[in-house]
N, C-alpha and C positions, 0 to 999 in steps of 0.2 A: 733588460732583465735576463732572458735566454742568454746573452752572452757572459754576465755574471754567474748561471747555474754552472753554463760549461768549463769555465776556468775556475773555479769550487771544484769541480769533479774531477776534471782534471788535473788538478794539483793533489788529490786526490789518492787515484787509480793510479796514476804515474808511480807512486811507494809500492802499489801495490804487485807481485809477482802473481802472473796467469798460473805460473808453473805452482806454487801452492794451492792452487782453487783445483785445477787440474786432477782425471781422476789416479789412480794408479796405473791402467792402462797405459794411457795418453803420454803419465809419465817415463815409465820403462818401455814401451814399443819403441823400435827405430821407425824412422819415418815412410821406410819399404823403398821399392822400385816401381818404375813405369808401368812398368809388366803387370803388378801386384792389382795395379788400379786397371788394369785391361788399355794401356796405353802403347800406342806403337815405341816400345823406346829405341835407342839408336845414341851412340856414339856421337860426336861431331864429326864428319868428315867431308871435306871439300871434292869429294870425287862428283863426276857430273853422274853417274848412273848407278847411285846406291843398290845395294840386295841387300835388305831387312829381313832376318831370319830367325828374328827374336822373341814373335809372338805368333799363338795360339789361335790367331783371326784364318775364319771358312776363305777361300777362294772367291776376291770379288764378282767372278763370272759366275759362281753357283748360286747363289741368291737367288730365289724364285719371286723376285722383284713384281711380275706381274701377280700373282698366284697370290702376293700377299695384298696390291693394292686391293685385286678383287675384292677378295676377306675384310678387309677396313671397309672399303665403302659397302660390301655384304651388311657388314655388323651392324652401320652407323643406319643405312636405309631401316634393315629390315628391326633392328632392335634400338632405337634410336635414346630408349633412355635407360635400357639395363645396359647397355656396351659402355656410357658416359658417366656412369655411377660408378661408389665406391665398388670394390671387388671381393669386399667380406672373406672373411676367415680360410676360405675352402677353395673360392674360385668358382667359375663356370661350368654348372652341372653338367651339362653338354662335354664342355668340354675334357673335363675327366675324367667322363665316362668314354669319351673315345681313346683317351693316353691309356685307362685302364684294360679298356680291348684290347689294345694292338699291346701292350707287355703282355695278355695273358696268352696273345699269338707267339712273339717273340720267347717269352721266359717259360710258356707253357706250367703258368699260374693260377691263380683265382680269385682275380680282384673285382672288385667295383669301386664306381668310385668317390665311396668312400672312404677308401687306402687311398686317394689322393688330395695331396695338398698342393697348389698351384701357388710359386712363389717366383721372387724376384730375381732369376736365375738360382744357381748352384747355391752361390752365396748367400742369396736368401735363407735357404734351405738350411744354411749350415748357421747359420744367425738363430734361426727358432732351435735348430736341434741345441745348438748348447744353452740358450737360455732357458729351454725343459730342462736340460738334465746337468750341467755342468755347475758345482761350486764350486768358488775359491779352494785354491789347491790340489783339486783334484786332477787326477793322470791322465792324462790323453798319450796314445803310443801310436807314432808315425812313423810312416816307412820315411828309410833315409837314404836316398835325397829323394824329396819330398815337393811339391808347388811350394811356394815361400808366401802366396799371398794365401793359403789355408791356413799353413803354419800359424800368420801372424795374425789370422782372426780368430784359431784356437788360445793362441796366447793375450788375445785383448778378450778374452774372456773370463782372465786370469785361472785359466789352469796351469797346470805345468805340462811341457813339453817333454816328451820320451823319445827320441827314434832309434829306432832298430833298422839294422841292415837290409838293404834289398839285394838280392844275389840275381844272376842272370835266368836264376829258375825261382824267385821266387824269394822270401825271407826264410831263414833257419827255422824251422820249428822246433829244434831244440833252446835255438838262440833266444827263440820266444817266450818258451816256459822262465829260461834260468831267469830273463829280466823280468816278468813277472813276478819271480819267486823276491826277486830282488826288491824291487818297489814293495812289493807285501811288506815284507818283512822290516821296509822303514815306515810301516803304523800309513803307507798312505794308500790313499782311493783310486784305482785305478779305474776309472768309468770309460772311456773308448777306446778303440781301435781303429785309425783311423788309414784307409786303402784305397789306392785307385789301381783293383787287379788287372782294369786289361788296358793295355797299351800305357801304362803309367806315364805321368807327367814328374821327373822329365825323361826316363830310362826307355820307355815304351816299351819293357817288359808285360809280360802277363803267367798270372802264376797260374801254377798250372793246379786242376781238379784236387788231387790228394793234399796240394798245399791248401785248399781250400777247407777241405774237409775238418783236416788236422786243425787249421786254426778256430773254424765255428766247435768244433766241441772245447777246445781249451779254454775258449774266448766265454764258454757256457758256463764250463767250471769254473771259473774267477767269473761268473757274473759283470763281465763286459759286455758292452756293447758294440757292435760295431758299425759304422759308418759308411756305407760302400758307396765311393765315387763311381758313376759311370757313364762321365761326361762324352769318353771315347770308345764306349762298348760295339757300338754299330758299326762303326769306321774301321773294320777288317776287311784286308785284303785279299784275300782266297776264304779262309775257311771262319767262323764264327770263334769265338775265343771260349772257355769252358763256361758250366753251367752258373749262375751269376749266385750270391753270398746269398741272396734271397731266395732266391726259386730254392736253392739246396736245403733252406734252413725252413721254408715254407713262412719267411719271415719273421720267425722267432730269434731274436736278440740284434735282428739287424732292421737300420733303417737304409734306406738306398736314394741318393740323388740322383736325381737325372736331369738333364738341357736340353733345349733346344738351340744353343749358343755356339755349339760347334757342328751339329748339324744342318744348322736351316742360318743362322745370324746372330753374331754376339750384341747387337743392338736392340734385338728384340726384348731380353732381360725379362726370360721367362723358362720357368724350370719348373719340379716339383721334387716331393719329397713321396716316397711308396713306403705303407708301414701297415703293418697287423692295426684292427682297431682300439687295441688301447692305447698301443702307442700315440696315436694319431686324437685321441683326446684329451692327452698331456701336451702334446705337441700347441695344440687351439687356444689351450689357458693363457699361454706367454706369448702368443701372438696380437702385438699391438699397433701395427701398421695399417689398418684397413682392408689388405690386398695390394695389388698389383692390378696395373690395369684391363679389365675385361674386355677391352675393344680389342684387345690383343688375344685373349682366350674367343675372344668371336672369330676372329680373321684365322685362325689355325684348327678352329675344330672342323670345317669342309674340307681342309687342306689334309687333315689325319683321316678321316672317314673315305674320301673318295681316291684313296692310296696314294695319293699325289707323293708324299710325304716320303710315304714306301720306295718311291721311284727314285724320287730326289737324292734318298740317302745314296741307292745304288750307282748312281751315278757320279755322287761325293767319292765312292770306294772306289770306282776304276780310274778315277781323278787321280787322287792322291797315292794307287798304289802304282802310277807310271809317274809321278812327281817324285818320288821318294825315288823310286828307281832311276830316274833321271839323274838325281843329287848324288846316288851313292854310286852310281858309277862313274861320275863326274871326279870324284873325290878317290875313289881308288885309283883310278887313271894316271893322278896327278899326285897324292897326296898319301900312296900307299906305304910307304917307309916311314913317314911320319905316325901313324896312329893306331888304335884298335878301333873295328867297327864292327857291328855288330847289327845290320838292317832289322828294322821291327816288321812286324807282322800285322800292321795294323796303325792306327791314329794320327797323330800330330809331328811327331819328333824323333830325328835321333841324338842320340846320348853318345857322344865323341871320348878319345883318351888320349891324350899325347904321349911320346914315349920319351920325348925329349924338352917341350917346350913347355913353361908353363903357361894354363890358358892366359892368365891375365898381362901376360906379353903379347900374347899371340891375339887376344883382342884387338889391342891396340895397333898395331902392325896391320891386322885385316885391317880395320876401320880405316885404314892410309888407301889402303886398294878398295873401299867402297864394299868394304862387307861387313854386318854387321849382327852380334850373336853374344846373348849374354854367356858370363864364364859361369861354370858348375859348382863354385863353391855361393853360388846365391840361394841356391838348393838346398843348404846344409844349413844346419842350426850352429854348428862349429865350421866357421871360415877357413878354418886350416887344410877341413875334409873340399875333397873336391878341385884342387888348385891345380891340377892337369885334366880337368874334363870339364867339356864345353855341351850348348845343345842347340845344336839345328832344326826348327822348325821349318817346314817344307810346303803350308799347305797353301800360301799367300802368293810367292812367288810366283813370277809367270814360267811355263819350261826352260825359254831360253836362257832368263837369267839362273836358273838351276843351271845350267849346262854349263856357264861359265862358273859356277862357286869353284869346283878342284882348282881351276886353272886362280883365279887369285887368293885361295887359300893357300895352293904352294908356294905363290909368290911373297907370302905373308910368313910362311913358314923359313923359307930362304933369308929372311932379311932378319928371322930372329936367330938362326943359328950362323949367319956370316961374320 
């Protein structure tokens, strides 16, 4: 009988196309990159001793490996049935009340935490935010070049996608009004504005205080919101990056993500969202996931309270600003007639420019010499933008393999202009 239902159904569903059931979404998304899903991606390449420089993963040696098992068996001992339960709405009172100390140290704020929501990293974050606020159609305006895997869960939320320019100092604030004025004027909704001002992914730009300013009042008058990433705020080199979209605005018309996935472990997949309290009850309504797991808000609120946390990061910053330093003078040494470079001041990446080669040659040609680095137009909403810049992530790699990137970047560089 079972094998009668099955070939009934099957003769069936075989007529039938997935892609019709399918939502609109599903249907228009391309399928992304490696990158997009937090996967180490990489090229094919037969070399025996790859350099994977393509993804935004902490330094396997900074991991506070012990510091976290504590925390787990802490949680599972001493709270044995709030850490193994669901994770409700909000998260760990404990523990948001210590994320909401240490920003109102940091931001020189005034939270409790209440203003926090404890979600499933960034992305969580950005999952509830547009299911508050975003309907079909509506604007969202991205700096460009932009992460691609934001991009593409602001567009599987069916909004439309806008980006504007990002300059080495920041976006036009002229440039911003005109395309505002612009979208207005075609009857549509412009609801966010979407930024990662310091150390941006992938430029690692940071704009600086007055470009700030300017865009939270403009962004007030068209009753935008805006979005502020600041996955890589902490992760400066010498000096702190400018006053953050929140603290300036005291929280009004901005919500602000934050992680723990570039400073402590992108596996841990734990973030939160900061927001004035009303936001932050629109926010609750359209949250239908249970939470995220508490044994994880257990294991990191001794790790924020007894400055562990504090130290670690510090220690993440003189990491990566002698890693970054290692790469870029690797690469000018070797690779100085070929490129524009521009060293960041802070985070994850730099944002390369050939003057000759275009990247998606010069990919390819690396990937032969064992290096490996997504091209700049993945960044881009239009494929066309971006096809002579690439971006080097730095903070995986071990020194020494830094120290060799110039030396087979040029050899990669050689074989595409010979």
């Amino acid at each position: 009988m079972a094998l009668d239902i099955q070939s009934t159904l099957s003769q069936i569903w075989k007529k039938i196309s997935v892609e019709e059931l399918s939502s609109i979404a599903a249907k228009t998304l391309d399928p992304g990159n490696p990158t997009d899903a937090g996967k180490m991606w990489r090229l094919p390449t037969s070399h025996p001793d790859p350099i994977v420089l393509a993804s935004g993963i902490p330094d396997d040696d900074t991991i506070p490996t012990n510091k976290l098992i504590e925390g787990l068996v802490n949680g599972i001992k001493k709270f044995p049935v709030e850490s193994l339960t669901y994770g409700g709405w909000f998260g760990y009172d404990e523990c948001r009340k210590a994320i909401a100390n240490r920003q109102n140290r940091i931001e020189n704020i005034d939270l409790n935490e209440n203003n926090i929501i404890l979600h499933n990293g960034s992305s969580g974050c950005l999952e509830n935010i547009l299911n508050a606020f975003i309907e079909p159609n509506d604007v969202v305006i991205v700096e460009s070049p932009s992460y691609s895997g934001t991009v593409r869960c602001i567009q599987g939320s069916l909004a439309e996608v806008v980006e504007i320019p990002i300059h080495s100092n920041g976006i036009n604030v002229k440039e911003f009004e005109t395309l505002i004025e612009k979208i207005t004027n075609e009857q549509k909704r412009i609801k966010f504005f979407y930024t990662i001002p310091d150390y941006q992914n992938p430029t690692g730009n940071v704009a600086p205080i007055e470009i700030r300013e300017s865009i939270l009042k403009i962004c007030a008058k068209n009753k935008i919101l805006i979005i502020e990433d600041a996955a890589y705020s902490e992760l400066y080199f010498d000096q702190p990056p400018p006053p953050t979209y929140f603290s300036l605005s005291n929280g009004f018309g901005v919500l602000r993500m934050c992680s723990f996935s570039k400073v402590v472990a992108t596996g841990l997949r734990l973030g939160w969202i900061q927001a004035r309290d009303e936001y932050i009850q629109i926010l609750t309504k359209v949250r239908f996931d249970m939470g995220n797991s508490p044994l994880i808000h257990y294991a990191l609120t001794n790790f924020i309270n007894d400055n562990s946390l504090d130290s670690h990061v510090e220690n993440m910053r003189n990491l990566y600003k002698e890693k970054c330093s290692i790469m870029v003078n690797s690469i000018r040494e070797n690779c100085g007639d070929y490129i524009e470079i521009t060293p960041p001041s802070g985070g994850y990446f730099l944002w390369l420019k050939s003057y000759q080669v275009k990247s998606e040659q010069l990919i390819k040609a690396a990937a032969e010499e064992g290096l490996v680095f997504p091209t700049g137009s993945v960044f881009f909403l239009d494929k066309s933008q971006g096809t002579y810049n690439y971006r080097l992530a730095f903070t995986q790699p071990s020194k020494k393999q830094l120290q060799e990137v110039g030396v087979r970047l040029k050899k990669a560089y050689e074989k595409c202009l010979d």
